[in-house]
Biopython code that builds the backbone (N, CA, C, O; Angstrom):
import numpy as np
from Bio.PDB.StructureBuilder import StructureBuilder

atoms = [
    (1, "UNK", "N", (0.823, -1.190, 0.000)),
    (1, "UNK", "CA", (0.000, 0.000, 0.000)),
    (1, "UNK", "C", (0.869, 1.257, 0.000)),
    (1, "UNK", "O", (0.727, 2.265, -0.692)),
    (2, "UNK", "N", (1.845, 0.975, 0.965)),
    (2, "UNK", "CA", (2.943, 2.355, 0.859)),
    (2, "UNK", "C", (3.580, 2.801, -0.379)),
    (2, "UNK", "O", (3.901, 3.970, -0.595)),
    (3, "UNK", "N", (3.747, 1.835, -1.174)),
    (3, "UNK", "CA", (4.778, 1.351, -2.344)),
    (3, "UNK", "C", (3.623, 2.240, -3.275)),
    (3, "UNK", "O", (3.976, 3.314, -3.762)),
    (4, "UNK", "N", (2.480, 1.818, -3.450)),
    (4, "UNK", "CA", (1.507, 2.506, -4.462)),
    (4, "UNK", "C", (1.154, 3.469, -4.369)),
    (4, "UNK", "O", (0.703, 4.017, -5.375)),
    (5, "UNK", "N", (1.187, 4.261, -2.929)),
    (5, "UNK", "CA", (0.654, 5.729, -2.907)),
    (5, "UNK", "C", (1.903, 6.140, -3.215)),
    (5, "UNK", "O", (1.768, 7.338, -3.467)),
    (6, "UNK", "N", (3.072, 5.841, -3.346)),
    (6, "UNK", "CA", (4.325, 6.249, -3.736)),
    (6, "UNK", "C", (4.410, 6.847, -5.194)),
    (6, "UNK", "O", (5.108, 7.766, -5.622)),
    (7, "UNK", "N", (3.378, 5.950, -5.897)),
    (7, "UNK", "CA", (3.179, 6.094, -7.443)),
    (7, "UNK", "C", (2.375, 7.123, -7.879)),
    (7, "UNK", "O", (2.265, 7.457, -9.059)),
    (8, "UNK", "N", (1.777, 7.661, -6.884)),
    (8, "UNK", "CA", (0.742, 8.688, -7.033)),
    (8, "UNK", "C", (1.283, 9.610, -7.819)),
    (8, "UNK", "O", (2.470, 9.836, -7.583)),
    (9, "UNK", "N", (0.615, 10.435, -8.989)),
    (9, "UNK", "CA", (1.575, 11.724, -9.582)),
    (9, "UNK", "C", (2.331, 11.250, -10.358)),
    (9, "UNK", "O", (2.728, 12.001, -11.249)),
    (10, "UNK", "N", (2.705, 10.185, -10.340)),
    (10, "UNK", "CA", (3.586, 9.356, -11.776)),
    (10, "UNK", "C", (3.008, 9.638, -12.828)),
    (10, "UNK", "O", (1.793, 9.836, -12.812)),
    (11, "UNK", "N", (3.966, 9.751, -14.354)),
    (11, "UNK", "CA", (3.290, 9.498, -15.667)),
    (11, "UNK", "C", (2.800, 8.252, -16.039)),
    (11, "UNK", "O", (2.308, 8.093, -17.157)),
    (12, "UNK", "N", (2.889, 7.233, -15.121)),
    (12, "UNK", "CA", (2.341, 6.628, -15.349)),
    (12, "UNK", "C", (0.898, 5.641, -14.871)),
    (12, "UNK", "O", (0.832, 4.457, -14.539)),
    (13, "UNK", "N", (-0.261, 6.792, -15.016)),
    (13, "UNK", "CA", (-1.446, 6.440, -14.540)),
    (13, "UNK", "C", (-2.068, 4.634, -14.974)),
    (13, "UNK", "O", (-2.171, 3.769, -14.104)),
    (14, "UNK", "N", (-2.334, 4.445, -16.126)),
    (14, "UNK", "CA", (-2.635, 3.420, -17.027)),
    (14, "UNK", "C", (-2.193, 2.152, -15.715)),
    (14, "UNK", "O", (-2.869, 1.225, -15.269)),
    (15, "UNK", "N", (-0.715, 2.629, -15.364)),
    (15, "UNK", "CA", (-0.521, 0.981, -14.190)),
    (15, "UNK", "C", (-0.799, 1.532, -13.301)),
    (15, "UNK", "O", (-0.700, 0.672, -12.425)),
    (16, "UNK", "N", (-1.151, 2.560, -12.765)),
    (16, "UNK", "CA", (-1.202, 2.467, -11.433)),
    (16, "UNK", "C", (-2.731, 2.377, -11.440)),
    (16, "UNK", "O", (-3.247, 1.822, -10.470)),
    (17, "UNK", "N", (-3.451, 2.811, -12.326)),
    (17, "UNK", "CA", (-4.786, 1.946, -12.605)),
    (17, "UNK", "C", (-5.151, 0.692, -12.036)),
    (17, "UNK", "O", (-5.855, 0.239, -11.134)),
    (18, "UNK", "N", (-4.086, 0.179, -13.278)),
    (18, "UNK", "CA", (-4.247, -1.979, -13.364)),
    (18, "UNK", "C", (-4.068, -2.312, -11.985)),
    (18, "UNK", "O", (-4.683, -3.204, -11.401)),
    (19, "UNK", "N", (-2.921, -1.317, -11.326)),
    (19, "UNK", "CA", (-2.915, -2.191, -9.781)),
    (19, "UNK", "C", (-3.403, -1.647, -9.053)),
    (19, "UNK", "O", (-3.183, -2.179, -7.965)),
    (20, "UNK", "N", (-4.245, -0.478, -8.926)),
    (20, "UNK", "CA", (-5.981, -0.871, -8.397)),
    (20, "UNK", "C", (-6.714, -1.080, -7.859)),
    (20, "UNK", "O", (-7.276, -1.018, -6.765)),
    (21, "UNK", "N", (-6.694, -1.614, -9.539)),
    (21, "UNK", "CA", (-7.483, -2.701, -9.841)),
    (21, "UNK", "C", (-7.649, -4.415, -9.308)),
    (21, "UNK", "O", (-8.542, -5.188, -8.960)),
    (22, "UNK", "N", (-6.248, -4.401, -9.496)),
    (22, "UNK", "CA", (-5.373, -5.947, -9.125)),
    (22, "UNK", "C", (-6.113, -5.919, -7.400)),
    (22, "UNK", "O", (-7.068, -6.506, -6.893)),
    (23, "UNK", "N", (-5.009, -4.825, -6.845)),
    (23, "UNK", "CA", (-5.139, -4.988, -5.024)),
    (23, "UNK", "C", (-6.815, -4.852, -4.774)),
    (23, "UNK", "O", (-7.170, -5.585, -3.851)),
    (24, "UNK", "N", (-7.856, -4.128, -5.348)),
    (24, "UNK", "CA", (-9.050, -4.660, -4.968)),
    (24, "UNK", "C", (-9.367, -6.107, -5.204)),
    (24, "UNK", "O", (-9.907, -6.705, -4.273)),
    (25, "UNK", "N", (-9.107, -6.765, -6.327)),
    (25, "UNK", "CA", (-9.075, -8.105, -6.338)),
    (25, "UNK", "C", (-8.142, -9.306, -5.273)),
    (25, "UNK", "O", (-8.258, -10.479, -4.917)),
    (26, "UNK", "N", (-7.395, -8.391, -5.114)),
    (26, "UNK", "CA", (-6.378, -8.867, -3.703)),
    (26, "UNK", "C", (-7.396, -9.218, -2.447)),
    (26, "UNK", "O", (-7.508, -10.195, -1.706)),
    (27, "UNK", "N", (-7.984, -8.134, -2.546)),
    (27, "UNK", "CA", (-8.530, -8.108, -1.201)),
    (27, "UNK", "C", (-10.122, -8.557, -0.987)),
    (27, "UNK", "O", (-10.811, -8.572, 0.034)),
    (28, "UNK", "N", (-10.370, -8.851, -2.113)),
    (28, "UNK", "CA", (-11.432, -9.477, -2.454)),
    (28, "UNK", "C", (-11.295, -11.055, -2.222)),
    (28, "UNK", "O", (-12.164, -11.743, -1.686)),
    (29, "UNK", "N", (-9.898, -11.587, -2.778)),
    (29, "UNK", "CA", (-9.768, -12.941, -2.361)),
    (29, "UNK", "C", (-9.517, -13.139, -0.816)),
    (29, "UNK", "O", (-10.163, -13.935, -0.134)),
    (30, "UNK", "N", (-8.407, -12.250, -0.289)),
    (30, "UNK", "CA", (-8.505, -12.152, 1.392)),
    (30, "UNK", "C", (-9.653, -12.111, 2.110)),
    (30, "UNK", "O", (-9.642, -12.250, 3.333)),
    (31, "UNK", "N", (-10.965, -11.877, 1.282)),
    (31, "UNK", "CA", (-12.588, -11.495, 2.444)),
    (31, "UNK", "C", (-12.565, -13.322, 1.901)),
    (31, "UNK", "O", (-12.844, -14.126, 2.791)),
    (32, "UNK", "N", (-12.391, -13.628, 1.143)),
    (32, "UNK", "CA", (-12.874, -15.228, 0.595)),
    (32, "UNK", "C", (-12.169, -16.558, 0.765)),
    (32, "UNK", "O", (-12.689, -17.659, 0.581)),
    (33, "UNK", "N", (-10.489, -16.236, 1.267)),
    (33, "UNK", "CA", (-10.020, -17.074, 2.431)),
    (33, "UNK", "C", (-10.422, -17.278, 3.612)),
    (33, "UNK", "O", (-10.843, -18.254, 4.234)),
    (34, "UNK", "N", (-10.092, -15.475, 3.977)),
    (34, "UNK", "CA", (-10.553, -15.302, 5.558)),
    (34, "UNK", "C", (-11.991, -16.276, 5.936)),
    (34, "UNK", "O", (-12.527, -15.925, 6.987)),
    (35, "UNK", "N", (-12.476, -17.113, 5.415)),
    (35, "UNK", "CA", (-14.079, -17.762, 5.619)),
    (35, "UNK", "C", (-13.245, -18.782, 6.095)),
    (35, "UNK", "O", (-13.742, -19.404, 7.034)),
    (36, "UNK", "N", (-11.859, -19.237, 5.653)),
    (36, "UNK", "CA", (-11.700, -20.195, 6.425)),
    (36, "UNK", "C", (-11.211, -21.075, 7.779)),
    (36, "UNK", "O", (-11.191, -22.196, 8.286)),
    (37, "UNK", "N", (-10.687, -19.109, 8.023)),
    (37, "UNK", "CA", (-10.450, -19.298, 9.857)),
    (37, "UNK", "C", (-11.029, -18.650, 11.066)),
    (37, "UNK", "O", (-10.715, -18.657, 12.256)),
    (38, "UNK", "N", (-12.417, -17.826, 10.056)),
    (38, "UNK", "CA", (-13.105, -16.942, 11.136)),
    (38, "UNK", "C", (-14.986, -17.663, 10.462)),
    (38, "UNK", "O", (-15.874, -17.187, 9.755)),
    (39, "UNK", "N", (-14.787, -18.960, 11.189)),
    (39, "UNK", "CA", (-16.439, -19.675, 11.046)),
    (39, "UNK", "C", (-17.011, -19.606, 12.319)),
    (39, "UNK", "O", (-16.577, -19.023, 13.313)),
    (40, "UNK", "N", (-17.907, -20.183, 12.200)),
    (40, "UNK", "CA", (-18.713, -19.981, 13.975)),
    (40, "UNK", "C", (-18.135, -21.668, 14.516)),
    (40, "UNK", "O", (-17.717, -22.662, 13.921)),
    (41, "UNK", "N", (-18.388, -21.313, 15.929)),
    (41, "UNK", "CA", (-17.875, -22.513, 16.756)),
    (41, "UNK", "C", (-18.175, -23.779, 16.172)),
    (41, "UNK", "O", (-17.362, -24.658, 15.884)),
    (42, "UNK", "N", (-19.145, -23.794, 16.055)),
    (42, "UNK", "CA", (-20.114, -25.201, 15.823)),
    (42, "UNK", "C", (-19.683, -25.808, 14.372)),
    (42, "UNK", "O", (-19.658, -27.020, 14.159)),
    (43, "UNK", "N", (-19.322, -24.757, 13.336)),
    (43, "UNK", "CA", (-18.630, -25.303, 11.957)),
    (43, "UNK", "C", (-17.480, -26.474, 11.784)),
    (43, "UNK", "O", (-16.668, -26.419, 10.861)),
    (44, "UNK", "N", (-17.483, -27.219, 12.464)),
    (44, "UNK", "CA", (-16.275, -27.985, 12.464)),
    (44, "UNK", "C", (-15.300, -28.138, 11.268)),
    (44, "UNK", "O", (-14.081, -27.993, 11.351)),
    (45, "UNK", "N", (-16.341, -28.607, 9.578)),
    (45, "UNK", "CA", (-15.757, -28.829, 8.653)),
    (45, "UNK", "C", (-15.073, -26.970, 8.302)),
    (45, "UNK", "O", (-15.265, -25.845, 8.763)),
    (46, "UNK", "N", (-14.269, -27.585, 7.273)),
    (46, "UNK", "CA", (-13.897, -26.286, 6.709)),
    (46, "UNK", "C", (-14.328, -26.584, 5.227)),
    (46, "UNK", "O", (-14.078, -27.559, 4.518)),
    (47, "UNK", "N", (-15.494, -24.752, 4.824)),
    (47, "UNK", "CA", (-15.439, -24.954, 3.694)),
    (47, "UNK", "C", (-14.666, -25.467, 2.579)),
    (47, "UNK", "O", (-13.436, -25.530, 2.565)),
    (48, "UNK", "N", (-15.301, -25.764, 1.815)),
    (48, "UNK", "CA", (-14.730, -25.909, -0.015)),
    (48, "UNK", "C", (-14.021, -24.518, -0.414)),
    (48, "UNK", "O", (-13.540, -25.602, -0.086)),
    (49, "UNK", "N", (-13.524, -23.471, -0.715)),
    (49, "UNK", "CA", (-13.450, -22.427, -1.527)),
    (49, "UNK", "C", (-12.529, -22.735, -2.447)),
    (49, "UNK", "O", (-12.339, -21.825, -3.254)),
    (50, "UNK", "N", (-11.834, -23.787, -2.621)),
    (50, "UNK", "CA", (-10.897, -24.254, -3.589)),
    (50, "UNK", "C", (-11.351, -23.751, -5.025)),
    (50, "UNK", "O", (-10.742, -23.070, -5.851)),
    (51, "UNK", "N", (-12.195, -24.123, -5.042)),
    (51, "UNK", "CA", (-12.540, -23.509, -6.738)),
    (51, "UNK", "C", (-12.486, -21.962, -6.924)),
    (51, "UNK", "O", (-11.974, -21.269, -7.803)),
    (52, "UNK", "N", (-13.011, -21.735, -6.083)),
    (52, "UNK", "CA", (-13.402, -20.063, -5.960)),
    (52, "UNK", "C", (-11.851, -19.130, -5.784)),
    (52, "UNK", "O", (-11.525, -18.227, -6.554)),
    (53, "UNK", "N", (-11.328, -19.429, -5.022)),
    (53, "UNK", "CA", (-10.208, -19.256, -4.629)),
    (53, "UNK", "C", (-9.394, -18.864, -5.917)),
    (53, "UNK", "O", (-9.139, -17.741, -6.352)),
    (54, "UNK", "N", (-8.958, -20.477, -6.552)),
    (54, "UNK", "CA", (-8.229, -20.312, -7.582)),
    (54, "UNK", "C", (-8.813, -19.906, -9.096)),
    (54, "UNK", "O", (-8.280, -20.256, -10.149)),
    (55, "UNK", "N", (-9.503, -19.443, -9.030)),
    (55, "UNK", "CA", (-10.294, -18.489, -10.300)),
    (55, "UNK", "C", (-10.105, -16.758, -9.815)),
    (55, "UNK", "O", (-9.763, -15.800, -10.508)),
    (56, "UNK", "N", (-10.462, -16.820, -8.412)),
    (56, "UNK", "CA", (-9.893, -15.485, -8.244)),
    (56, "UNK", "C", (-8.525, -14.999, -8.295)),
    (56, "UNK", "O", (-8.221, -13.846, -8.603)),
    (57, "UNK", "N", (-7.445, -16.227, -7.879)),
    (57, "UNK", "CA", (-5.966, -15.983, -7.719)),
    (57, "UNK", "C", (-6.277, -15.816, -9.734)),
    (57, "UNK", "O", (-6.696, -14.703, -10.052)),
    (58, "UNK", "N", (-6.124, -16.610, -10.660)),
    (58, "UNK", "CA", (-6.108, -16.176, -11.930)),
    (58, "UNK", "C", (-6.642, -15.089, -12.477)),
    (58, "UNK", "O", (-6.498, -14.854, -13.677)),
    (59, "UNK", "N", (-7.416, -14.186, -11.550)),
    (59, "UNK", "CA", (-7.859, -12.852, -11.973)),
    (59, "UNK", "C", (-6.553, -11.581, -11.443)),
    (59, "UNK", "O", (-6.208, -10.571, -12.056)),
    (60, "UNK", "N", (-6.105, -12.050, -10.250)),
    (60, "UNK", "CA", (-5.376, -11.782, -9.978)),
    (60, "UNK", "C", (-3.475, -11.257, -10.556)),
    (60, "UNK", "O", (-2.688, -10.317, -10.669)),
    (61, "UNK", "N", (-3.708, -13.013, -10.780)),
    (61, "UNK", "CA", (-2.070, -13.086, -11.771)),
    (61, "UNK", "C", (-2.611, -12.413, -13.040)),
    (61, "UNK", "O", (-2.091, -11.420, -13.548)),
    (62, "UNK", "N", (-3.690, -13.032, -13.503)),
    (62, "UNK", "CA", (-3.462, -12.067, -14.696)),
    (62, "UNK", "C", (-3.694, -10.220, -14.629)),
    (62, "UNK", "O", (-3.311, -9.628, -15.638)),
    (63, "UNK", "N", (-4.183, -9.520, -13.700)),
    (63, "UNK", "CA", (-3.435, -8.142, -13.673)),
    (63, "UNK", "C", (-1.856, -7.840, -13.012)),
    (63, "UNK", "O", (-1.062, -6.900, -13.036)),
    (64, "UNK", "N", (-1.899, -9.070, -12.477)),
    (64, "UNK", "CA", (-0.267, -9.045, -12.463)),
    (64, "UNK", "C", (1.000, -8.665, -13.841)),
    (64, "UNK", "O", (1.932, -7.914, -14.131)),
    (65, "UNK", "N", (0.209, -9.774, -14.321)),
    (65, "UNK", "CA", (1.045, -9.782, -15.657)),
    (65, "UNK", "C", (1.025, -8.772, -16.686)),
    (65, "UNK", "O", (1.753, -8.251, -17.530)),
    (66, "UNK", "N", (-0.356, -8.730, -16.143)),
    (66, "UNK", "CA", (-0.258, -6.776, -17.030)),
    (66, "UNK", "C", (0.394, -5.215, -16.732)),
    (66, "UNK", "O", (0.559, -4.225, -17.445)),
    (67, "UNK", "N", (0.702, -5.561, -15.154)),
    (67, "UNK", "CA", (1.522, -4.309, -14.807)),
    (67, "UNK", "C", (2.816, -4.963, -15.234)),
    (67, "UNK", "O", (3.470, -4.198, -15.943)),
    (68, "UNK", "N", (3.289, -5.916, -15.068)),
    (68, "UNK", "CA", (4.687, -6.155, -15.426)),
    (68, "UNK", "C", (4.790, -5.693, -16.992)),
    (68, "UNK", "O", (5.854, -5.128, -17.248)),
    (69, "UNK", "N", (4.047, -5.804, -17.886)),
    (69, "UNK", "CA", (4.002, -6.041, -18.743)),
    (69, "UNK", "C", (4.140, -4.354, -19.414)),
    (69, "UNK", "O", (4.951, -4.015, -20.276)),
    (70, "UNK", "N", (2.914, -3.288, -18.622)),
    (70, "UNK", "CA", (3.064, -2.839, -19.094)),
    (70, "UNK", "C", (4.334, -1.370, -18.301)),
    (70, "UNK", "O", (4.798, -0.303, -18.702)),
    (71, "UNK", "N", (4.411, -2.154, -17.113)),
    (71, "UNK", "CA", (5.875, -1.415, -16.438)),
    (71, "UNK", "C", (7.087, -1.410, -17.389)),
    (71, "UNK", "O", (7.741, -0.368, -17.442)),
    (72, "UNK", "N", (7.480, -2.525, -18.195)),
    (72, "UNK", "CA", (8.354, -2.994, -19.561)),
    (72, "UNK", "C", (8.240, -2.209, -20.453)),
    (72, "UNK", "O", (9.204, -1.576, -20.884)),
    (73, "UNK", "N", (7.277, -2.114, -20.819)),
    (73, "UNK", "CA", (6.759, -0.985, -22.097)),
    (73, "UNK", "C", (7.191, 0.234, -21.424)),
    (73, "UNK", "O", (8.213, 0.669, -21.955)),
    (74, "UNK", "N", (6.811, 0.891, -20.519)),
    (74, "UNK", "CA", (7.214, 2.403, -20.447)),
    (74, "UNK", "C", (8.378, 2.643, -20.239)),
    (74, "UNK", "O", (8.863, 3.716, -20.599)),
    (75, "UNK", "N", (9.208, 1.550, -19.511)),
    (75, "UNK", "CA", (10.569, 1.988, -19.549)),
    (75, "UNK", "C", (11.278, 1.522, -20.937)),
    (75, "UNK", "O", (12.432, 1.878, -21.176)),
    (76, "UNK", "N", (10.727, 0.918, -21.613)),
    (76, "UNK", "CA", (11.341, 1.044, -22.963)),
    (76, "UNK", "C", (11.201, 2.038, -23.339)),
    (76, "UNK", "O", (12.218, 2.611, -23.728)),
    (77, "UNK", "N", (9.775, 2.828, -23.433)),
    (77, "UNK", "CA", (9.684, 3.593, -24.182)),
    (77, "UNK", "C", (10.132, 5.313, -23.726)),
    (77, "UNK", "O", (9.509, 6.342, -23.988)),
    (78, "UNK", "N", (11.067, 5.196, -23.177)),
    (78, "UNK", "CA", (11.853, 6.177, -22.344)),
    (78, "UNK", "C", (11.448, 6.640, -20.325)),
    (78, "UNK", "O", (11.977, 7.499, -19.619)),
    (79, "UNK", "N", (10.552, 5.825, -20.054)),
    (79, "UNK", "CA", (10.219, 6.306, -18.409)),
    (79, "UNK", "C", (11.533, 6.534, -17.964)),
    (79, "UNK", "O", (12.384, 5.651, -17.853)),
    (80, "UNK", "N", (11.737, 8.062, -17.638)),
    (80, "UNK", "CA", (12.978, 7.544, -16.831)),
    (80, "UNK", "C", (13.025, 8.278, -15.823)),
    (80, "UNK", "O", (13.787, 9.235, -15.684)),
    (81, "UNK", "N", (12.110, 7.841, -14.939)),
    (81, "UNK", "CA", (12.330, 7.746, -13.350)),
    (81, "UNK", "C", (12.291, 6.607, -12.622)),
    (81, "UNK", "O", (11.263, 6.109, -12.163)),
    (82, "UNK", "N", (13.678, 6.074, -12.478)),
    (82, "UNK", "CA", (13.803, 4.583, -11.832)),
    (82, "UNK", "C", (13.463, 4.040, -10.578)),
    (82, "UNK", "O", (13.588, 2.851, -10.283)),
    (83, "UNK", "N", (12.931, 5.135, -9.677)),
    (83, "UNK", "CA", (12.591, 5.021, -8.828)),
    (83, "UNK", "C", (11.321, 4.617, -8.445)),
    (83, "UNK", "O", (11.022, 4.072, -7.382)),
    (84, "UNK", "N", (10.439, 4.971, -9.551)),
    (84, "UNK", "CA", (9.210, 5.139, -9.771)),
    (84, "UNK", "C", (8.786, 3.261, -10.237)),
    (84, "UNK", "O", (7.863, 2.594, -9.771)),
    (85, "UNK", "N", (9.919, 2.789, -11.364)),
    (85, "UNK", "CA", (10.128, 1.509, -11.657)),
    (85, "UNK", "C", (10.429, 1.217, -11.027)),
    (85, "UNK", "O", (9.786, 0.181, -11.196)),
    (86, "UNK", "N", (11.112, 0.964, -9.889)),
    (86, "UNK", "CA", (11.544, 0.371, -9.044)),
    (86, "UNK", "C", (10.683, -0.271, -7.722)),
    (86, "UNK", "O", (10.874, -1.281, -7.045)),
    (87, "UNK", "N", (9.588, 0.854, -7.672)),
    (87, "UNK", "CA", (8.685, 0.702, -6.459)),
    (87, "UNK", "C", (7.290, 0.073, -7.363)),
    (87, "UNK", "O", (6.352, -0.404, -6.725)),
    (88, "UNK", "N", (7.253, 0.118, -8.787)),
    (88, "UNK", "CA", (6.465, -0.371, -9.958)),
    (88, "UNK", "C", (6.468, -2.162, -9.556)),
    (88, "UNK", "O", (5.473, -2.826, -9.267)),
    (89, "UNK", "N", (8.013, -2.687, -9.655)),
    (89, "UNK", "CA", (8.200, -3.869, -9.735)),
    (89, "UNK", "C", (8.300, -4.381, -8.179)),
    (89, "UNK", "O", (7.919, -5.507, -7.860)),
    (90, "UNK", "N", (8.808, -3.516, -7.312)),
    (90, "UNK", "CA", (8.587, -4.028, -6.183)),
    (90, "UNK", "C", (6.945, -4.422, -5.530)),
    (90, "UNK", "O", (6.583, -5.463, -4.982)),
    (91, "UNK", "N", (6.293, -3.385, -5.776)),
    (91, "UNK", "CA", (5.037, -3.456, -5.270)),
    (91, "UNK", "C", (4.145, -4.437, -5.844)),
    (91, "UNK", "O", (3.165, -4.877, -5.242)),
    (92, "UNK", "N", (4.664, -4.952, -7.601)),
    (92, "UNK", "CA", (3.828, -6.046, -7.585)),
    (92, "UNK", "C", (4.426, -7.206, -7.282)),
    (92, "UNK", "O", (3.714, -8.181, -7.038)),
    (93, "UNK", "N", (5.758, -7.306, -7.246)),
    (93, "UNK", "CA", (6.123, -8.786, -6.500)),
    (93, "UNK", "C", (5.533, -9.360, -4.760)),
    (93, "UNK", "O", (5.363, -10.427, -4.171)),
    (94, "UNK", "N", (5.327, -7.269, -4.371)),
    (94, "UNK", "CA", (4.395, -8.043, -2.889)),
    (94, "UNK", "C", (3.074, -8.434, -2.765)),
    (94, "UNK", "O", (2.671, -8.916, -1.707)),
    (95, "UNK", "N", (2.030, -8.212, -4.159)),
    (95, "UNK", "CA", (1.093, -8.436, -5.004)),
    (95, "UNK", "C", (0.854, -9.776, -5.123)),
    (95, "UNK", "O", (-0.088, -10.353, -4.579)),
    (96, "UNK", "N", (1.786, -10.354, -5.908)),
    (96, "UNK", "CA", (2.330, -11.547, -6.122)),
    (96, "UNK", "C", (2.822, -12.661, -5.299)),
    (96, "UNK", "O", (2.733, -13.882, -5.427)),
    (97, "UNK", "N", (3.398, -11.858, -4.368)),
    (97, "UNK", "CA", (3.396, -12.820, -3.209)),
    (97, "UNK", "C", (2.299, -13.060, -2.065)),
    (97, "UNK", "O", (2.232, -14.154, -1.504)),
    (98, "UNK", "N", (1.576, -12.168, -1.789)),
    (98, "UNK", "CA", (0.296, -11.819, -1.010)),
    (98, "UNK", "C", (-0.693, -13.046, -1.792)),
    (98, "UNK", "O", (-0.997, -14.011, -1.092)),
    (99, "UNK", "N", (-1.209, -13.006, -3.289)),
    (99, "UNK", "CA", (-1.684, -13.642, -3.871)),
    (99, "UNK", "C", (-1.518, -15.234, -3.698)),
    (99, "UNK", "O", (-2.517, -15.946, -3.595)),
    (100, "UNK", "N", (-0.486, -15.653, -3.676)),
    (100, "UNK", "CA", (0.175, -16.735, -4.050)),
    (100, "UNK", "C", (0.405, -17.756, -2.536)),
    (100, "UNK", "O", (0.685, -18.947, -2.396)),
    (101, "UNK", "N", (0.232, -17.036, -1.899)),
    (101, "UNK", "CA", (-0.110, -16.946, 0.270)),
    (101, "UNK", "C", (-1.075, -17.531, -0.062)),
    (101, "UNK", "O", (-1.031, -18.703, -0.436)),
    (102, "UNK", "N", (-2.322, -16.725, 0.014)),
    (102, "UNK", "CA", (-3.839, -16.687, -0.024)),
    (102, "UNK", "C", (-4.340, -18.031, -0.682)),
    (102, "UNK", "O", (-5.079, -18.894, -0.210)),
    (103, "UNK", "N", (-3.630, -17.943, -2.088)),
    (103, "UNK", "CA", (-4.043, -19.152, -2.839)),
    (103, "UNK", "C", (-3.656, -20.715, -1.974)),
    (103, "UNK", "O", (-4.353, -21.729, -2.011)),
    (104, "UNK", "N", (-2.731, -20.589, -1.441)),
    (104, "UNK", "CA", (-2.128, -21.818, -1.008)),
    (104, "UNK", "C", (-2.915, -21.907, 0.468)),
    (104, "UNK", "O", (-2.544, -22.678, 1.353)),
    (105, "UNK", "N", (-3.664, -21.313, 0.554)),
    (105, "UNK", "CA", (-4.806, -21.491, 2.265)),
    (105, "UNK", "C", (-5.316, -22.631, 2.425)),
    (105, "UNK", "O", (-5.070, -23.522, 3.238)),
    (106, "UNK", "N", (-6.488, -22.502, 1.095)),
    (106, "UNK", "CA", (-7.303, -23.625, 1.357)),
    (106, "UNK", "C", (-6.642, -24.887, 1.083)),
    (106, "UNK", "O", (-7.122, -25.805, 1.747)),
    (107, "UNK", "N", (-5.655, -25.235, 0.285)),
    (107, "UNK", "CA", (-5.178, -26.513, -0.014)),
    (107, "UNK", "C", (-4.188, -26.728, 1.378)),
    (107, "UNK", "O", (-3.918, -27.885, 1.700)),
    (108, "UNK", "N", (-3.820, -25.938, 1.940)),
    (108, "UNK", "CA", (-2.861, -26.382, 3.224)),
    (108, "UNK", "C", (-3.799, -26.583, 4.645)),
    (108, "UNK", "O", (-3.594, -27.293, 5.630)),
    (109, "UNK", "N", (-4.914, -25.647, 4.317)),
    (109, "UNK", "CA", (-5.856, -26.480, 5.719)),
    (109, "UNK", "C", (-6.442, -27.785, 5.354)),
    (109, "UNK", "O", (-6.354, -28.697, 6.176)),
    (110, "UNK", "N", (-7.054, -27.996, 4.174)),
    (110, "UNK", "CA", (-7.446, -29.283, 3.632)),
    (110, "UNK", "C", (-6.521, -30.430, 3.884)),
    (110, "UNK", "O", (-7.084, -31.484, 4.178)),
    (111, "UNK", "N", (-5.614, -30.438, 3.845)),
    (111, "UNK", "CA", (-4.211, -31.468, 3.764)),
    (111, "UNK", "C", (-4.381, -31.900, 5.227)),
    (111, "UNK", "O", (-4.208, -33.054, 5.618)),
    (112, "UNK", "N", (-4.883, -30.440, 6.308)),
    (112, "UNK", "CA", (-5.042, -31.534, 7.918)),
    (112, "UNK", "C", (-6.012, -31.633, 8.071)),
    (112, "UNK", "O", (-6.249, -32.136, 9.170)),
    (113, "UNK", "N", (-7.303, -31.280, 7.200)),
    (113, "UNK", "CA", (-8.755, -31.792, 7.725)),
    (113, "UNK", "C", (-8.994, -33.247, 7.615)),
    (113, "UNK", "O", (-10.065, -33.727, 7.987)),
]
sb = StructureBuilder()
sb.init_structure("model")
sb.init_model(0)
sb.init_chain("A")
sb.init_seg("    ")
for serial, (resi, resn, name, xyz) in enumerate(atoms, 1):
    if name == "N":
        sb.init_residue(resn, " ", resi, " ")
    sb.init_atom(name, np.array(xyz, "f"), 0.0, 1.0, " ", f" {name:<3s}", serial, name[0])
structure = sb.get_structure()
């Protein structure tokens, strides 16, 4: 979150758009894990969200792949404030890793149910 308000005022709006975009979808999958360690007492099983889960992580990676993608493009095409790239690529690798957490929830509580 620090990393992106960092981007604020950049020329380059278009990604700081996509990621967003992306981190509402971030946090959209975090309300749709989180079901699986805040149930009521009596729930013993733990939901299914496996499916759900990993359709959202692929909504996910794929605006991933589009800021990378289009972070590449602007510094080709002369961006040159590296700093700006720098906190570009950092912020979605913590994107990426946040994502990639989340996704791996339900298959690692399942494994001890």
């Amino acid at each position: 979150n620090v990393r992106f308000h960092r981007l604020e005022g950049q020329p380059i709006q278009t990604i700081t758009k996509e990621m967003s975009v992306t981190l509402t979808s971030l946090i959209d999958l975090h309300r749709v894990v989180k079901k699986t360690w805040q149930r009521e007492r009596d729930e013993i099983s733990l939901p299914n969200i496996k499916p759900e889960v990993e359709k959202m992580y692929s909504g996910v990676e794929a605006g991933i792949m589009v800021i990378q993608s289009e972070t590449i493009g602007a510094i080709a095409k002369g961006f040159s404030n590296p700093e700006a790239a720098v906190e570009l690529v950092l912020a979605t690798r913590h994107v990426e890793r946040i994502a990639t957490l989340l996704e791996d929830i339900p298959s690692e509580l399942h494994s001890f149910d």
